[in-house]
DSSP file (Angstrom, degrees, kcal/mol; ACC not computed):
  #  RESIDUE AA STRUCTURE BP1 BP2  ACC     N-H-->O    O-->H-N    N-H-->O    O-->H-N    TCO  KAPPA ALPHA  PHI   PSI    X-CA   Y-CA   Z-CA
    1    1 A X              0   0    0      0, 0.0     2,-0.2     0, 0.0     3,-0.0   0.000 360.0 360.0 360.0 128.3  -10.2   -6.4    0.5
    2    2 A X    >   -     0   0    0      1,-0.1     3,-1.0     2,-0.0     2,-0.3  -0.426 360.0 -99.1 -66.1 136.9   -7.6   -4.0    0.9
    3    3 A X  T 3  S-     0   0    0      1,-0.2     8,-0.1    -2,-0.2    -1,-0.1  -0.665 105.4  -3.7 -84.7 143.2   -3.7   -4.4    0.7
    4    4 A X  T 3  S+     0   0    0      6,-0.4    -1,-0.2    -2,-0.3     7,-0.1   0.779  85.5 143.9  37.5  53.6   -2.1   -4.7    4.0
    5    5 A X  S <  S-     0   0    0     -3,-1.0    -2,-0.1     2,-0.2     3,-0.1   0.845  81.9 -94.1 -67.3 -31.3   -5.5   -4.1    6.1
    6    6 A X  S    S+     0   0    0      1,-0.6     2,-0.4    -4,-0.2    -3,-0.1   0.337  86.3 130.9 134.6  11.4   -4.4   -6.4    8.5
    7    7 A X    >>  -     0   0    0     -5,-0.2     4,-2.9     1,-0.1     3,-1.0  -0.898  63.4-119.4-115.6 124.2   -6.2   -9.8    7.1
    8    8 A X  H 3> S+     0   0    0     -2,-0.4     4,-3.9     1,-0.3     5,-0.3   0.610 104.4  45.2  33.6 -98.2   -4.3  -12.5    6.7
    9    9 A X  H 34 S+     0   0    0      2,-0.2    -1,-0.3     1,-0.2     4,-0.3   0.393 112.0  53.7 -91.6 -16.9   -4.4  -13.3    3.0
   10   10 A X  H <> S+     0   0    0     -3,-1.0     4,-1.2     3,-0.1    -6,-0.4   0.563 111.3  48.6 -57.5 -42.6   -3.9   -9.6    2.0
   11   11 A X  H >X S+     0   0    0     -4,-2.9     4,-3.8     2,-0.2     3,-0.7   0.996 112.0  44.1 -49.5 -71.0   -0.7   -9.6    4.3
   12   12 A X  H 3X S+     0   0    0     -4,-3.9     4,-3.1     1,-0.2     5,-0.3   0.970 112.6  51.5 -46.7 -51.5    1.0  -12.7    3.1
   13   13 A X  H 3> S+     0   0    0      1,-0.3     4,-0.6    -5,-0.3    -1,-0.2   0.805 116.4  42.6 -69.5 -31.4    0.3  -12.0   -0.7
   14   14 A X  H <X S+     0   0    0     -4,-1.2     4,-1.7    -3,-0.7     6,-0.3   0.722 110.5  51.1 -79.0 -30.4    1.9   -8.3   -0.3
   15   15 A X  H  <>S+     0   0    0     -4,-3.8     5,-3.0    -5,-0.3    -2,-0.2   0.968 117.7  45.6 -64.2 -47.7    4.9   -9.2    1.9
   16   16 A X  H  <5S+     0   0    0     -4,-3.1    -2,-0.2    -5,-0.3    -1,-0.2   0.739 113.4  48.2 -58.2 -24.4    5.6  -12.0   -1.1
   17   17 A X  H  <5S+     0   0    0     -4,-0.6    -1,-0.2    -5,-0.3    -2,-0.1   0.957 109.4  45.6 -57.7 -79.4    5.0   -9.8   -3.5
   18   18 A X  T  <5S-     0   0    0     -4,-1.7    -2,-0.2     1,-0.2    -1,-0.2   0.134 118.9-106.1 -77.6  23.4    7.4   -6.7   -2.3
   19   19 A X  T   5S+     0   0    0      1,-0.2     2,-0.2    -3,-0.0    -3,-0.2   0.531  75.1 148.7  89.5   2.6   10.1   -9.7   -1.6
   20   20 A X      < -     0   0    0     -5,-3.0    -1,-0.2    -6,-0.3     2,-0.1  -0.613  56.4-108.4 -96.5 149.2    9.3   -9.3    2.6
   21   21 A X        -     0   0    0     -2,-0.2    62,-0.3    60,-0.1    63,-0.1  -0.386  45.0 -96.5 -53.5 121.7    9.6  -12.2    4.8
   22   22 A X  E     -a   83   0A   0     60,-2.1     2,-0.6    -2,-0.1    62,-0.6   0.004  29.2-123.2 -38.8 153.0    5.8  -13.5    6.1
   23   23 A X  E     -a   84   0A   0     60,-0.2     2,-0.3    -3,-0.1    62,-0.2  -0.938  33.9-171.5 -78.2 113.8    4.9  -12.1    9.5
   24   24 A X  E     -a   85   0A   0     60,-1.0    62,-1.7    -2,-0.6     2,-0.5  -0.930  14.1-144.4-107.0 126.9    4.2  -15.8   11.4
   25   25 A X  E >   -a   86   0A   0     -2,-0.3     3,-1.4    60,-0.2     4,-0.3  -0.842  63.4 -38.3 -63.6 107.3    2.5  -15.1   15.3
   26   26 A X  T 3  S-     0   0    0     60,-4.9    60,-0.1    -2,-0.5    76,-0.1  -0.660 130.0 -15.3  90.4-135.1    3.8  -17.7   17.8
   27   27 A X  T 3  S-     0   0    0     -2,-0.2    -1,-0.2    58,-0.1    60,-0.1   0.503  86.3-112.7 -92.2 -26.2    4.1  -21.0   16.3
   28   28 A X  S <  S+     0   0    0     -3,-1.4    39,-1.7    38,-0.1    40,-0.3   0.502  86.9 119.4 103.5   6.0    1.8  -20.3   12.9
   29   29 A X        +     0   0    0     -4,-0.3     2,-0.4    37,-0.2    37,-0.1   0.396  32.8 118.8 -98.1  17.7   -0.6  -22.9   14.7
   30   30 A X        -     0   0    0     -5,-0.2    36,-2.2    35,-0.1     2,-0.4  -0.557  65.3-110.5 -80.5 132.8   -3.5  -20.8   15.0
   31   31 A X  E     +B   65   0B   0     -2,-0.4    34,-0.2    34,-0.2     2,-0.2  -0.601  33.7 177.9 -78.9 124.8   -6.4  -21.7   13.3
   32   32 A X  E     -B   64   0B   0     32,-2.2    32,-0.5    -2,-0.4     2,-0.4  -0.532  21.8-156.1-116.5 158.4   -8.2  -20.5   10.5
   33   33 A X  E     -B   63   0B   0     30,-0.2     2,-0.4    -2,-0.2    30,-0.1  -0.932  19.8-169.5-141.9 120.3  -11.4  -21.1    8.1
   34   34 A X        +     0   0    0     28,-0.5     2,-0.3    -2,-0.4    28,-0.2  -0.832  11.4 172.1-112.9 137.6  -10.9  -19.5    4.7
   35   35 A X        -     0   0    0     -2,-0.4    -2,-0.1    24,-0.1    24,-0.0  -0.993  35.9-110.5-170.5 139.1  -14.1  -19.4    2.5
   36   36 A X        -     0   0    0     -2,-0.3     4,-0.4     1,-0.1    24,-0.1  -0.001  22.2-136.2 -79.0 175.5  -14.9  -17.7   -0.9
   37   37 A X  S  > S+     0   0    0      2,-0.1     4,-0.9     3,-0.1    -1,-0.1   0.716 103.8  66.3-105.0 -16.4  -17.5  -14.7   -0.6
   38   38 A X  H  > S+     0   0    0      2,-0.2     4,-0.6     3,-0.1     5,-0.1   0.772 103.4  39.6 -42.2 -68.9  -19.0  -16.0   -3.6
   39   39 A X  H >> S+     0   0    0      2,-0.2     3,-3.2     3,-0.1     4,-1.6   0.908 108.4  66.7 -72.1 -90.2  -20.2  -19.3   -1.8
   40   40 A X  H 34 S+     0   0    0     -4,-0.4    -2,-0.2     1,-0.3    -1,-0.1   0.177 108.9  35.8  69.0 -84.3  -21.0  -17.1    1.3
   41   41 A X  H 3X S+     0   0    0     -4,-0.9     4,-0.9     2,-0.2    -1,-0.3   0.521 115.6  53.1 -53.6 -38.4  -23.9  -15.3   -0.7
   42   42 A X  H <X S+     0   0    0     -3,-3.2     4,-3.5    -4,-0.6     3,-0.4   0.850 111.6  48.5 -76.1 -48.2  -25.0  -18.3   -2.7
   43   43 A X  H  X S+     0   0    0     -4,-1.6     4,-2.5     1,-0.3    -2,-0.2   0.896 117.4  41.5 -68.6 -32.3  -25.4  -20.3    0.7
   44   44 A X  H  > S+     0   0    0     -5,-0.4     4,-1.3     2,-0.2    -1,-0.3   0.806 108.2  55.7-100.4  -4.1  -27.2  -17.6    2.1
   45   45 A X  H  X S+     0   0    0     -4,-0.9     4,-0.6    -3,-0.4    -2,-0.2   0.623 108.7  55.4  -6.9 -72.5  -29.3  -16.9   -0.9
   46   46 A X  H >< S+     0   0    0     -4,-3.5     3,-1.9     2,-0.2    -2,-0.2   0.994 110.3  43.3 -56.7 -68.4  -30.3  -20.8   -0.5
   47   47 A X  H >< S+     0   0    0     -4,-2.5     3,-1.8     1,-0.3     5,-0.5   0.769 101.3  65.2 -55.4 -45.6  -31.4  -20.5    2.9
   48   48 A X  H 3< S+     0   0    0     -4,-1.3    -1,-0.3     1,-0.3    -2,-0.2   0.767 110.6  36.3 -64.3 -26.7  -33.0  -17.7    2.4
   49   49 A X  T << S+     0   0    0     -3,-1.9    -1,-0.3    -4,-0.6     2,-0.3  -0.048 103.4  85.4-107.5  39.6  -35.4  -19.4    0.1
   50   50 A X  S <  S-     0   0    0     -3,-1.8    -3,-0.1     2,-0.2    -4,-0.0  -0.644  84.0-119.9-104.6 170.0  -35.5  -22.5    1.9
   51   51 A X        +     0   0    0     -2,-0.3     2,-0.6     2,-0.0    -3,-0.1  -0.013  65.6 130.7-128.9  53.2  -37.8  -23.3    4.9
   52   52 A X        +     0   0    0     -5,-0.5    -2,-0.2     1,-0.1     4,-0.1  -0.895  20.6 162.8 -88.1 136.8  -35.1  -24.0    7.4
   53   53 A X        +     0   0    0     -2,-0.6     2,-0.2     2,-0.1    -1,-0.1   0.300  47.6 100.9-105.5  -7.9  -35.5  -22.3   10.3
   54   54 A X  S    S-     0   0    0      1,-0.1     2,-0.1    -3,-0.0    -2,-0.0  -0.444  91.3 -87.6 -71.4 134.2  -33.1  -24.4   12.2
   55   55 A X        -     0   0    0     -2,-0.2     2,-0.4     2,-0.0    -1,-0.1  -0.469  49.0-165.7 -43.2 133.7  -29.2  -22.6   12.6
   56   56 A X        -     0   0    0     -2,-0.1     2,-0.8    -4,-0.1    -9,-0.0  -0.986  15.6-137.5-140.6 130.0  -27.2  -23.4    9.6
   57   57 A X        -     0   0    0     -2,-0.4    -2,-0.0     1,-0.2     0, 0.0  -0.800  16.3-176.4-107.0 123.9  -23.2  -23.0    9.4
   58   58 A X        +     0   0    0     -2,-0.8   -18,-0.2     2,-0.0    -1,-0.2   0.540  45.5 115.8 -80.4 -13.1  -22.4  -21.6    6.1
   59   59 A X  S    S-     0   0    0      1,-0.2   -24,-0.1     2,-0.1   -25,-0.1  -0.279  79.7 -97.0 -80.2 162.8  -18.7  -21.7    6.7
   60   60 A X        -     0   0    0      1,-0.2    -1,-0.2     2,-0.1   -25,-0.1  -0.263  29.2-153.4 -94.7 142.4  -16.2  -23.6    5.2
   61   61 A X  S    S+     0   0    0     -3,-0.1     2,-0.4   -28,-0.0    -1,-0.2   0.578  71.8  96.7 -98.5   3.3  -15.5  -27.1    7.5
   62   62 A X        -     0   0    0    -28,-0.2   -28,-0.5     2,-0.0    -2,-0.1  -0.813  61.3-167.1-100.2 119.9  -12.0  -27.3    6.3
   63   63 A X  E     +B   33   0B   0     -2,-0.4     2,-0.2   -30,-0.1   -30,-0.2  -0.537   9.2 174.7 -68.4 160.0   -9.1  -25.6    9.2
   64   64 A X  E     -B   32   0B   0    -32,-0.5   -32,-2.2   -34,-0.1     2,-0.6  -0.837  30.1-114.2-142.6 160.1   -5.9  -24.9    8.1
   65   65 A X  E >   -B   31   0B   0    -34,-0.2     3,-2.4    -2,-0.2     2,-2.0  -0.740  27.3-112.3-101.6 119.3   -3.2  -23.1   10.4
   66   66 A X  T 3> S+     0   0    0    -36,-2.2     4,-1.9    -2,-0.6   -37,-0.2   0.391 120.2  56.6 -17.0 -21.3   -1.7  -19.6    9.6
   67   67 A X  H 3> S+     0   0    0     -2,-2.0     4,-2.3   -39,-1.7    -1,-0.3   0.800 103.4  48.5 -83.9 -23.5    1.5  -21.5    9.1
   68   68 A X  H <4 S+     0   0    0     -3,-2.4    -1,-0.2   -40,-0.3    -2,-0.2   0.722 108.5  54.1 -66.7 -24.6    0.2  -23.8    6.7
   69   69 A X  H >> S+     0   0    0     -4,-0.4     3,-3.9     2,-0.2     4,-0.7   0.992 106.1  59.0 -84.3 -75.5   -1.4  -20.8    4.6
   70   70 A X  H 3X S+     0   0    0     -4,-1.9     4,-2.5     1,-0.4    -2,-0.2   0.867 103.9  42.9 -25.6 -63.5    2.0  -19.5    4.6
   71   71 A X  H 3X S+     0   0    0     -4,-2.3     4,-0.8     2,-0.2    -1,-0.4   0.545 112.0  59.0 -67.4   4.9    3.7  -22.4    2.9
   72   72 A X  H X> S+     0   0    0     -3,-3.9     4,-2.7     3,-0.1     3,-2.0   0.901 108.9  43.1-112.2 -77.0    0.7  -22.4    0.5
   73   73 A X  H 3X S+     0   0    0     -4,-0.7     4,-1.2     1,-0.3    -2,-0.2   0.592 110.1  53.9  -3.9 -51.2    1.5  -18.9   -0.4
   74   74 A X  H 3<>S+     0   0    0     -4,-2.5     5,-1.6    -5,-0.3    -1,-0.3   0.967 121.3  36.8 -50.2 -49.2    5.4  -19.5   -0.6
   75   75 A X  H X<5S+     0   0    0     -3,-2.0     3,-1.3    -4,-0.8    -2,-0.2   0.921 108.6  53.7 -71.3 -50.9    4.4  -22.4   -3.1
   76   76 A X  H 3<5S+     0   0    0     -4,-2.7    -1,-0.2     1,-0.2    -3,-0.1   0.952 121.5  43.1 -46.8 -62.0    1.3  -21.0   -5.1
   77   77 A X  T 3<5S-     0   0    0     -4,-1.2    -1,-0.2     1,-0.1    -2,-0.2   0.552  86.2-153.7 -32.3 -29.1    4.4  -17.6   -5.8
   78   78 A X  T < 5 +     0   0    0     -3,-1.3     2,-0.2     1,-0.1    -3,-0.2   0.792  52.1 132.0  24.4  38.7    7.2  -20.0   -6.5
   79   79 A X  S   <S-     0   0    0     -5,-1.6     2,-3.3     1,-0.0    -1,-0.1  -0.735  77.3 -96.9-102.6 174.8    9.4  -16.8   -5.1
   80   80 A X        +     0   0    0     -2,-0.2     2,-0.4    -3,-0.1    -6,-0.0  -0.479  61.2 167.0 -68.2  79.7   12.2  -17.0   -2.4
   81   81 A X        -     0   0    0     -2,-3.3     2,-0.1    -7,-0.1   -60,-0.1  -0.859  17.0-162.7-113.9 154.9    9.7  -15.9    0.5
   82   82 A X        -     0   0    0     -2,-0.4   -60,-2.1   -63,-0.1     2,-0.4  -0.366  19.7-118.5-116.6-174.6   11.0  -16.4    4.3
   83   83 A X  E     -a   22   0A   0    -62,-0.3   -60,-0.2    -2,-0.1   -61,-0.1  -0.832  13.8-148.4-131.4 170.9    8.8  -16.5    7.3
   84   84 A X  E     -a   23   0A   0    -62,-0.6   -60,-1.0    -2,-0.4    19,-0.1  -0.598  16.9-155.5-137.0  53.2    9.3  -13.7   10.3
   85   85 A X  E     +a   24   0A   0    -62,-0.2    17,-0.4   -60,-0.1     2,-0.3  -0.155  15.6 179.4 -21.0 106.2    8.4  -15.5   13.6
   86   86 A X  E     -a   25   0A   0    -62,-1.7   -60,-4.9    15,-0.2    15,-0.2  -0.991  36.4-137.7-136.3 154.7    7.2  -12.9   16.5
   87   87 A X  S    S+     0   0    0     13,-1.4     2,-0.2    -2,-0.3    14,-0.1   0.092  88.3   8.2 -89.0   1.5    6.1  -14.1   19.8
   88   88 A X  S    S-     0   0    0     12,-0.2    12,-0.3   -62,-0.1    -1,-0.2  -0.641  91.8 -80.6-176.1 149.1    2.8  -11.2   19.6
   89   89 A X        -     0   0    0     -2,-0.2     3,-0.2    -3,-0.1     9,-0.1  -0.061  52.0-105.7 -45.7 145.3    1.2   -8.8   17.0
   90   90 A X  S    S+     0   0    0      1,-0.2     8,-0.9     9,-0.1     2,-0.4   0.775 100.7  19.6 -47.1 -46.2    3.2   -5.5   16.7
   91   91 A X  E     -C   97   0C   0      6,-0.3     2,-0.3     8,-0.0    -1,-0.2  -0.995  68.2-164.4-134.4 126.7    0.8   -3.6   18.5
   92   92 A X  E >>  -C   96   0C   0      4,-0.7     3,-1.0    -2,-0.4     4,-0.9  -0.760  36.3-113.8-103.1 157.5   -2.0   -4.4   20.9
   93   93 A X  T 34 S+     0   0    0     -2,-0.3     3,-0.2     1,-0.3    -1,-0.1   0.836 113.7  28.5 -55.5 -43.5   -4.7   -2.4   21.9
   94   94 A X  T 34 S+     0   0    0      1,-0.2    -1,-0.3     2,-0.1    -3,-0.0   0.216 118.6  45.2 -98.3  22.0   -3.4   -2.4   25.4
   95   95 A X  T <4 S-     0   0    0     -3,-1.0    -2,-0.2     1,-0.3    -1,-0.2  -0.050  92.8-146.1-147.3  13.7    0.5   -2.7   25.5
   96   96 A X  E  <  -C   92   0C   0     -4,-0.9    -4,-0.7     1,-0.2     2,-0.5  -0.360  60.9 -10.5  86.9-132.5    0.9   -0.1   22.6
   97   97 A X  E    S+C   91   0C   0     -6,-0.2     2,-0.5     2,-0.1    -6,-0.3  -0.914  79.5 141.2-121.3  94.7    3.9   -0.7   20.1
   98   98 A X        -     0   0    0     -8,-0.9     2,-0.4    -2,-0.5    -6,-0.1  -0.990  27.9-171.8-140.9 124.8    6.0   -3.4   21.7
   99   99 A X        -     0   0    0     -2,-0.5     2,-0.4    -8,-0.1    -9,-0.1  -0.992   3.5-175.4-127.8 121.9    7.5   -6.1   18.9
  100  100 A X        -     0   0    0     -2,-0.4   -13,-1.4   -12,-0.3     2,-0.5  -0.977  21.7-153.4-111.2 125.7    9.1   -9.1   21.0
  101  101 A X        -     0   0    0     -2,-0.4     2,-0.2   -15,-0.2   -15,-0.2  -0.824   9.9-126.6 -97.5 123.6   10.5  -11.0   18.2
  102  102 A X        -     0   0    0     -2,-0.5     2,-0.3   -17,-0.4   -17,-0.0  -0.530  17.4-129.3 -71.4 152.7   11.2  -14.5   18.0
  103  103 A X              0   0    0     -2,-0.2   -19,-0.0     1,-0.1    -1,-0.0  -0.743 360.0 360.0-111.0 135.2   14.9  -15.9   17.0
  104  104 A X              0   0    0     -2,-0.3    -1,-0.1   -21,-0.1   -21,-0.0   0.227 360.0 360.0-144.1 360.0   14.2  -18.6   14.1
């Protein structure tokens, strides 16, 4: 994983880092499933030498919502990190570079 590709958990952990406030979308209540790459491999590893044939979700069962990830991030850092509320991603594919920013 790259810093600042655009993931999530590479964002937060470089804005906190370089002292900048999180980028939050909306309300932060979008939902997420966060899962090692580790287990991932192992799971599919297993399967592969099983004889299920049946569809089998490898993914992690626990959500949590970008805002919550955030505060987890504030905490794990124990730095002064702020949140940045905007009302859509800086740029979409079809409306270009247009930042309406929410007031928080």
């Amino acid at each position: 994983m790259r810093m600042n590709d655009g993931r999530v958990v590479s964002n937060f952990i470089l804005q906190a880092l370089q002292g900048e406030p999180l980028t939050v979308y909306r309300s932060g209540s979008q939902m997420r499933v966060f899962q090692y790459v580790s287990d991932l491999v192992n799971g599919l590893v297993a399967l592969m030498d099983s004889n299920v044939s049946s569809p089998v979700n490898l993914g992690n069962p626990e959500e949590h919502t970008i805002l919550e990830f955030a505060r987890l991030i504030k905490t794990l850092l124990a730095v002064g990190v702020k949140f940045s509320f905007f009302l859509k991603p800086r740029t979409t594919p079809r409306e270009g570079n247009q930042t309406s920013r929410k007031r928080s």
